[in-house]
Phi, psi and omega in degrees: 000300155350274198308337197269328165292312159351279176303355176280297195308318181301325158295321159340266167334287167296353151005262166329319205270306169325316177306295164335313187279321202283328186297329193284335180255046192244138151321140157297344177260031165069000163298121168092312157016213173291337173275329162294292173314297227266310167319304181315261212327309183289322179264002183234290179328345197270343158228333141248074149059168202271012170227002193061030190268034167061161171197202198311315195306302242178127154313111138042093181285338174270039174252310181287318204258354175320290199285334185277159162317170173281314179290346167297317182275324157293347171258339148286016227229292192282310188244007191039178185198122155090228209270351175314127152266166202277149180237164188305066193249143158294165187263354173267332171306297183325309189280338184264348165285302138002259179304324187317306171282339177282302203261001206253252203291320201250007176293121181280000000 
């Protein structure tokens, strides 16, 4: 039991610092920023993981997602692929997890 709260507090903790670094780095016209990670984090991480570094679930996104667009990952995102179900999102919700991910996780 220890350990799976450990790993919880641990997840948190990185959260908080994702967060923290995308608001200081977030555009002033808001792309992508914090609202985009906390959208991921509620609608993505849970099955590719809270760096998107993929897990039992789900792949890696910056493994999968190199070569695509931003409207490529809002139309996987919004319609799923492959083994992906599509998730409940608005196409503006869609786009700042989008940006988020372009400019945050998958930019080298």
């Amino acid at each position: 039991m220890m350990q799976s709260r450990s790993t919880g507090v641990r997840l948190v903790l990185v959260a908080a610092a994702l967060c923290l670094s995308a608001a200081c780095d977030a555009p002033s016209s808001g792309a992508g920023g914090a609202e985009g990670l906390s959208l991921f984090l509620d609608n993505c991480s849970q099955c590719h993981g809270a760096y998107a570094q993929g897990t039992d679930l789900a792949p890696a996104i910056t493994e999968v997602a190199m070569d695509l667009s931003e409207d490529d990952l809002v139309d996987i995102i919004l319609n799923g692929e492959g083994q992906m179900e599509p998730v409940d999102l608005d196409v503006e919700e869609a786009e700042l997890i989008a940006l988020y991910l372009a400019d945050e996780l998958l930019e080298p």
